[in-house]
Residue, then its C-alpha position, 0 to 999 in steps of 0.5 A: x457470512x459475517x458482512x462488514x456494518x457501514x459507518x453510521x454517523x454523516x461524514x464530511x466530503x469535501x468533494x461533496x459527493x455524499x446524496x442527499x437523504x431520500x435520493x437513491x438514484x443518485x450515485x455512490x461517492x465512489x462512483x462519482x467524479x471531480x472537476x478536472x482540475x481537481x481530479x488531476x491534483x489530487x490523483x497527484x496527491x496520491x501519485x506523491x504519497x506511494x511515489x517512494x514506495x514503488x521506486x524503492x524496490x527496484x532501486x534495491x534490486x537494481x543496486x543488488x543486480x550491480x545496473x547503471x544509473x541508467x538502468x536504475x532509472x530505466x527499471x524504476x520508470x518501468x515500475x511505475x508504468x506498471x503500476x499505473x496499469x495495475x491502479x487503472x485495472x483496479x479503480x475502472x475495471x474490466x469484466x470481473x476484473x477490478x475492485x473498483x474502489x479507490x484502490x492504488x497497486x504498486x511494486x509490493x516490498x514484500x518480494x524484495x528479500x526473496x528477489x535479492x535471494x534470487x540475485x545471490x544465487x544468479x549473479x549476473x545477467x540471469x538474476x532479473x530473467x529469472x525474477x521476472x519467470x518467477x512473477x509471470x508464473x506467480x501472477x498467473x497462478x494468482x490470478x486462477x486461484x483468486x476466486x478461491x481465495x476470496x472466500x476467506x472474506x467470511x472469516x473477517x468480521x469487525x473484530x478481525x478486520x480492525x485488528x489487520x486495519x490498526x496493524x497496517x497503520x502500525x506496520x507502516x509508521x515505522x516506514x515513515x519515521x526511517x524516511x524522516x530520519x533521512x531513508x539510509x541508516x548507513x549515511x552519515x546524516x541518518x536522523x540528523x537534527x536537519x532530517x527530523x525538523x525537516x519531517x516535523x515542519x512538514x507534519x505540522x504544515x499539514x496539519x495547520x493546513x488541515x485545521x485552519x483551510x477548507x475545500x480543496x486546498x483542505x483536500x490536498x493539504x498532503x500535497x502541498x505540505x510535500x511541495x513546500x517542504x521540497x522546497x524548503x530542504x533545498x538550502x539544507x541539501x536535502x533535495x537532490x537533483x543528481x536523478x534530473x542529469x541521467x533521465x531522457x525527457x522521453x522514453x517507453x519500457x521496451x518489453x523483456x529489456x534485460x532478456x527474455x523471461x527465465x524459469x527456476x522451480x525454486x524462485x517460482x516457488x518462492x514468488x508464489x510465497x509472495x504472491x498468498x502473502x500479497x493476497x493476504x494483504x490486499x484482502x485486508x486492504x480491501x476490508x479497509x478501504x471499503x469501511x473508509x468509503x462505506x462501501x464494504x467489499x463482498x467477496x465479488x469485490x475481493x475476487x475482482x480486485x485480486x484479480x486485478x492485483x495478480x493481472x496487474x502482476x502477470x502483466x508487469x515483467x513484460x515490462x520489466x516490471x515486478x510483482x504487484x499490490x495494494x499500498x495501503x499508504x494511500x488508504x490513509x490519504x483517502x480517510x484523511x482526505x474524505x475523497x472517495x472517488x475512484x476516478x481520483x485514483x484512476x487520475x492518479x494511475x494515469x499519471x503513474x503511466x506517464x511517468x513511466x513514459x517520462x522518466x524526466x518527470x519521474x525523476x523530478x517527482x524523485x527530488x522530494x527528499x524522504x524527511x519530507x515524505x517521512x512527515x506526511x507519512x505519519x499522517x497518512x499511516x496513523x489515519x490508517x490506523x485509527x480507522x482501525x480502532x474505530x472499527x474495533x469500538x463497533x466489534x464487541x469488546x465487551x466480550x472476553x473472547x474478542x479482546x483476546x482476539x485482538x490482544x493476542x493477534x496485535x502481539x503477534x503482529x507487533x512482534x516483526x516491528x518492536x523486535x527486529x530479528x526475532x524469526x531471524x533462525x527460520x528458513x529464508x521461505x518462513x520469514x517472508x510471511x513471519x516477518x511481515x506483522x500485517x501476515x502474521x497479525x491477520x492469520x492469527x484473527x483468523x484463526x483465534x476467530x474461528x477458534x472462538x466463534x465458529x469451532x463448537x458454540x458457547x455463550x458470549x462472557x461480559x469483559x471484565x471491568x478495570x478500574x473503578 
């Protein structure tokens, strides 16, 4: 089995967790946790990094569905619920459940094209019964099979693992630049002058913060970037506060709210679609985070943490909430950061669920407007990317075989992202993988790696050299 080398070189942790040489009793930084104050702030921090990320999908379902605004901040504080449940599940663990890493779960976009084709051919009050029949029996499935799935982990060396690590960074960068044109490119403002210098101003606030601060307010410099820039939009009318007006201060995610679960072969099939190509991701994930805090996920880790991915989404249609993984958003923020307690994750999936029991304080975290969460995001993604790359320089690129690997595998992963429509012609069902890069880049590393280095054998060839 091809195991994932550590990072050699010392790396600096602002939460000082690393053990000093020659202690091996002392705890892995993962496993080690933070004052409380710190711990709070920054679970908050990731809270306010994939905050967008969960609440879009049901905001889209919900339009789709035709819900009040009542009903919209119902269903999206019921996503956050959920996801808080399915981030505990992960970071703290139960049974073999759980990757125990500092791994946030939250609604996945990838089922909203397949959940919007649910709502076109039930219109009315079926659509989210049959969406949530769909999820429950999907996770259930997930779940059985993730054991299975897990074994895949020997088809992902470094050469494999830093192409699906640049190309998540990749995939999600095109996410922040449409927040900080303004997140609706119907609107009359999309990439208005104001949207732009508003994500620019919070990017370079983040990074003046990095560069010129130490310790914890290094640490949640993403954080803080967030709140001033908040503050900063509200003479611009880019913050709004209309969500503040429909949201009780109080209020639990009744069980099977909009009716009991409803079974269709062909929704259930199409979510179970969805459900392999989250896997696939969270297994991609998994290898990512696991480079970033040195500890690097086995195929026991893979399996307990999809499993912690499928529980978490058999368990969220009961509270009305829809299928769930991993954001890979917050892996950036845990490279950027160097904090690599779980704890701190866990704090964060807390939080989540008290704002899912609070939608007065979810719409309040709701007034952060997307330039400004478009600013950090290019932060956040692009770290994701560049622990790619140095995955990549420790892959042996100085064999043919390997620079075709991830030359081929980055092209066909770029492809949905540079060229928008390209599988336009495929069945609805084919561009639910087709049309996600991560999918489609990491099937293909798989693949050209099996093709290279385990289907028959032949002699590693130097790259050629370019240039002088």
């Amino acid at each position: 089995m091809a195991k994932t080398p550590r990072f050699t070189a010392h790396r600096s942790t602002p939460d000082g967790a690393d053990a000093a040489p020659g202690t091996p009793a002392e705890k892995h930084p993962v496993d080690r946790t933070l004052p409380p104050f710190r711990l709070v702030t920054a679970g908050l921090q990731h809270v306010a990094a994939m905050y967008a990320g969960v609440v879009a999908p049901p905001l889209v379902v919900g339009t789709a569905v035709g819900l009040s605004v009542t009903e919209l901040t119902f269903l999206m504080g019921a996503s956050l619920f959920t996801a808080g449940i399915a981030t505990l599940l992960q970071t703290l663990g139960v049974w073999r459940i759980g990757a125990r890493l500092p791994f946030v779960n939250g609604v996945t976009f990838a089922g909203v094209a397949p959940m919007l084709a649910i709502v076109d051919s039930r219109p009315g009050d079926d659509a989210l019964p049959v969406i949530f029949g769909a999820v429950l029996v999907a996770g259930a499935l997930g779940f059985l099979v993730a054991p299975y799935f897990s074994r895949l982990v020997r088809f992902f060396p470094p050469v494999v693992t830093g192409t699906v690590i640049t190309l998540i960074g990749i995939s999600l960068l095109p996410v922040a630049f449409g927040w900080a044109q303004g997140g609706d490119a119907a609107a009359a403002d999309y990439g208005a002058p104001k949207n732009i210098a508003t994500a620019a101003a919070t990017l370079l606030l983040v990074l003046l913060l990095r560069r010129f601060t130490r310790g914890f307010v290094r640490q949640i410099a993403v954080l803080l970037g967030l709140l001033v820039g908040t503050v900063a939009a509200v003479p611009l009318g880019l913050t709004d506060f209309g969500a503040l007006d429909a949201a009780d201060p109080v209020g639990f995610p009744t069980p099977f709210h909009f009716g009991a679960p409803q079974f269709s072969a062909a929704a259930i099939v199409s979510m179970c679609v969805v459900m392999l190509v989250s896997m696939t991701e969270s297994t991609a994930d998994m290898l990512a985070l696991g480079e970033i805090v040195e500890r690097p996920a086995d195929e026991r880790t893979i399996a307990a943490g999809l499993r912690a991915d499928t529980l978490g989404s058999f368990v969220s249609p009961f509270f009305n909430g829809f299928t769930c993984s991993a954001f890979a958003q917050n892996i950036g923020l845990v490279a950027m950061t160097g904090v690599r307690s779980r704890f701190v994750v866990a704090a964060g999936g807390g939080i989540l669920v008290l704002l899912g029991l609070c939608p007065l304080a979810a719409a309040l975290v709701a007034t952060v407007p997307l330039p400004v969460l478009g600013g950090a995001g290019v932060v956040l993604f692009g770290s994701v990317a560049a622990s790619g790359i140095q995955t990549l320089v420790r892959a042996g690129l100085d064999r043919d075989d390997n620079v075709l690997i991830v030359a081929v595998s980055l092209g066909v992963g770029i492809i949905p992202i540079t060229a928008d429509g390209f599988y336009h012609a495929f069945p609805e069902s084919a561009r639910i993988v087709l049309d996600s890069g991560i999918s489609t880049g990491c099937v293909t590393a798989i693949a050209l790696n099996l093709l290279f280095h385990h289907i028959g054998h032949r002699p590693a060839v130097p790259a050629p050299r370019t240039g002088g």
